[in-house]
N, C-alpha and C positions, 0 to 999 in steps of 0.2 A: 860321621861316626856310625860304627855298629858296636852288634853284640855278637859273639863267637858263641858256639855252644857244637860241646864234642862228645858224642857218643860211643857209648865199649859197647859193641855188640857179641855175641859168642862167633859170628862170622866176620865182621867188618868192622871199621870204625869209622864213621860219618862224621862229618863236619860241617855246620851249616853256618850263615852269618845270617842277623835282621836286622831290622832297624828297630830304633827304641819304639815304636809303635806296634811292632811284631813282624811285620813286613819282610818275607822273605827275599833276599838278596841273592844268595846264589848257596849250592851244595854238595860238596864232594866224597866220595868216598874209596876204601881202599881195606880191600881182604885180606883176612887173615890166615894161618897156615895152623888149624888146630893139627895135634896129633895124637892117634888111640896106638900106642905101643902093645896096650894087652887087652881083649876084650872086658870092656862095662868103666875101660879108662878113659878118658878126657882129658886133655891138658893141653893148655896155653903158654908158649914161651912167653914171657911179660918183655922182654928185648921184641918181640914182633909186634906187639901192641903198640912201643913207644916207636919204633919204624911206620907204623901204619899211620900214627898219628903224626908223625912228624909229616910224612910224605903228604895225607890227606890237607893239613894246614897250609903246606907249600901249595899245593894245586889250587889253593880255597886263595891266597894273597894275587897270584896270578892274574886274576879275574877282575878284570876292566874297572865293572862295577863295585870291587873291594878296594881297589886303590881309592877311587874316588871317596869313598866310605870305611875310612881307615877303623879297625877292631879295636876298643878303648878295655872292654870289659870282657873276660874269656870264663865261662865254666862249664863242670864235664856229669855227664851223666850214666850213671853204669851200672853191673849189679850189685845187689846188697851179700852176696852169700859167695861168694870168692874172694881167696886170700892166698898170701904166697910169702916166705921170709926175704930178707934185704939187708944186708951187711950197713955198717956206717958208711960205706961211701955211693949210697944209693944202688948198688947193683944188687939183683935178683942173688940168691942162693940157690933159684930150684925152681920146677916149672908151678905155674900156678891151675889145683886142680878147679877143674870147673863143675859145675852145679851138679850137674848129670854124673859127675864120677863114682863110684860105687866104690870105692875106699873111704875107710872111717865108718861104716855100717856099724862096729862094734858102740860105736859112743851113740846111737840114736838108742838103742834099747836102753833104759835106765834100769838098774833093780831093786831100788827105792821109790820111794813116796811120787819121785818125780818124773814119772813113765811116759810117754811120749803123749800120750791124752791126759795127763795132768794138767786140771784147771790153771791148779796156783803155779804151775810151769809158764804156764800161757798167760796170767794174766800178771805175771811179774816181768816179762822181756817182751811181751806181744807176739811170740811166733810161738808155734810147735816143738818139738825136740826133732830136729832132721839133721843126718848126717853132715849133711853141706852149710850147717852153721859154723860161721867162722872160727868160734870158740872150739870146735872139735878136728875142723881143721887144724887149729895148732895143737892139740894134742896128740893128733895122728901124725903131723911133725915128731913132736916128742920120741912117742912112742918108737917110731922107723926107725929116726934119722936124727938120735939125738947131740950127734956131731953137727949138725946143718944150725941145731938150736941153736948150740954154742956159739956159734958165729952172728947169731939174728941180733940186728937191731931193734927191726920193727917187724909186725906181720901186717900187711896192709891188701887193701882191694884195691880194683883200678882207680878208683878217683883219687885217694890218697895217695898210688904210684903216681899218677902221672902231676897233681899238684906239687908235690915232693921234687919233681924234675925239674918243674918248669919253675917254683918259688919258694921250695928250699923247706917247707912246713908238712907234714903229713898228717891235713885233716880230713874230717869228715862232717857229715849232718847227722843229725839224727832219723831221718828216715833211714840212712845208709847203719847207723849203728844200731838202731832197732830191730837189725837183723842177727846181732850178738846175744848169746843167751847171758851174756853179762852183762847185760844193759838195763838200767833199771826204770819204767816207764813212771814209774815212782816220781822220781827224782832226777830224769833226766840227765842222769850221764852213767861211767860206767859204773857198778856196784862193785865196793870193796871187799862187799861180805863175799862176793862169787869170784871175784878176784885171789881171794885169801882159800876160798876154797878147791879153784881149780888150776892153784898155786904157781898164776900166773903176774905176770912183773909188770904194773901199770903200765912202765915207763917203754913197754913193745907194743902198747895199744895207738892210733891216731888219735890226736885231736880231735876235740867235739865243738864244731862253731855252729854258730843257726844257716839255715841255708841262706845265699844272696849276700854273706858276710864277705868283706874285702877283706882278705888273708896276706898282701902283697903284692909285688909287683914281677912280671914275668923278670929271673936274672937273664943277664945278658946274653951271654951262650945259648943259652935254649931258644932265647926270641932269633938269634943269628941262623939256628938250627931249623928253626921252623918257619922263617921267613917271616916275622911276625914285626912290628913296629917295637922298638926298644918305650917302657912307660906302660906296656898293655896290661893293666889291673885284673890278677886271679880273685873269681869269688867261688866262692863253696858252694857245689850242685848237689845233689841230691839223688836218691835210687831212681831209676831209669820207671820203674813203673810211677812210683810219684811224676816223676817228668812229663810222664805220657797221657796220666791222667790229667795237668795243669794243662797241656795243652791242646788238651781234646776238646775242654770246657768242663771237665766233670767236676765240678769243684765247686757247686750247691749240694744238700741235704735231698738225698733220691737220687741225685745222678750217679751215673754209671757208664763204663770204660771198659772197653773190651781189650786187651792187648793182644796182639797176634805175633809168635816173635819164634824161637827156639820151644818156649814152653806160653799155652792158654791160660792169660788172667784176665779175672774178671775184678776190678775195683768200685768198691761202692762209696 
């Protein structure tokens, strides 16, 4: 038996197997094709994310010592501040902008109470006011391309797309949804007051399960798709920096995680 665990990077998406002890097994990965159409853009086909990931997972079953140690349990690790719309039948509407894009600047400046260094901004969702909050990403949807809206189902990040493919639910954790200014640290899910305010429809937000929750089982197609054994249990992963910090060790009171990646975090 292993554990599968799949990474979104803003270049690649890696694929690692362990054993239940943590023990790595083996590691694949496979680039992505971002594209900058216009200076200060960024954008992510999410069709080349679920190609990379598909392809990565095939190269990852391949491997001698993965047959031997067949993948029981799979989850994905990605960022928290990217989103993209997606009709009912699973397909993307539209590329997905990524962190660094410098569209929706209008919606970081507030001109109310709740300006970008507001406390009670911050201590009600846990982040800042920054353009590449997903909440503003769908309004700079709106705002564009409010033909694209009319069509959306859902608006989701990578963990929720690729869950959504491979077992038919579009959740998330709450490290991943902590990074929506709708999200209430309160109370631990999304806030209706900020829902009804930024006269957005629940039912386009993901799922909120704890992380390590079993959500289902990979469907058929997709496990055929990605070479994967038919029975292999999706569980709900978490923001890539959470991920990185669990796996560093940082995860007593004092320690600290430096992450090195596209952008420098430091986690305490």
């Amino acid at each position: 038996m292993s554990l599968v665990g799949i990474d979104v990077g803003s270049s690649s998406v890696k694929v690692a197997a362990y054993t239940e002890r943590g023990g790595l097994i083996a590691v694949t990965q496979t680039e992505l094709h971002p594209q900058h159409p216009e200076p200060g853009w960024w954008e992510q086909d999410p069709e080349d994310v679920w190609r990379a990931t598909v392809a990565s997972l095939t190269k990852l079953m391949q491997n001698d010592r993965i047959l031997k140690n067949p993948p029981e349990v799979l989850a994905i690790s990605a960022s928290g501040r990217e989103v993209f719309p997606i009709d009912a039948n699973e397909n993307p509407l539209g590329p997905c902008l990524m962190t660094a894009d410098v569209r929706g600047i209008e919606f970081e400046d507030a001109t109310n109470a709740d300006g970008p260094r507001s406390e009670s901004w911050t201590l009600r969702c846990g982040h800042g006011r920054e353009r590449m909050d997903p909440m503003f990403r769908i309004l700079w949807w709106r705002k564009h391309h409010p033909e694209v809206v009319a069509k959306t189902r859902y608006f989701v990040g990578w963990h929720e797309f690729l869950v959504l493919r491979m077992c038919g639910r579009p959740v998330t954790d709450r490290s991943l949804g902590g990074r929506w200014a709708i999200y209430s640290l309160t109370d631990r899910c999304w806030s209706m007051k900020l829902l009804d305010r930024f006269e957005v429809d629940r039912r386009m937000l993901p799922e909120l399960e704890e992380w390590g929750t079993i959500i289902g089982q990979i469907r058929a197609h997709a496990a055929e798709e990605c070479g994967l054994p038919y029975g292999v249990s999706i569980a709900v992963g978490a923001m890539d920096l959470s991920c990185s910090a669990l796996g560093a060790g940082a995860v007593d009171p004092g320690a600290a995680c430096l992450c090195t990646g596209s952008f420098e975090d430091i986690l305490l």
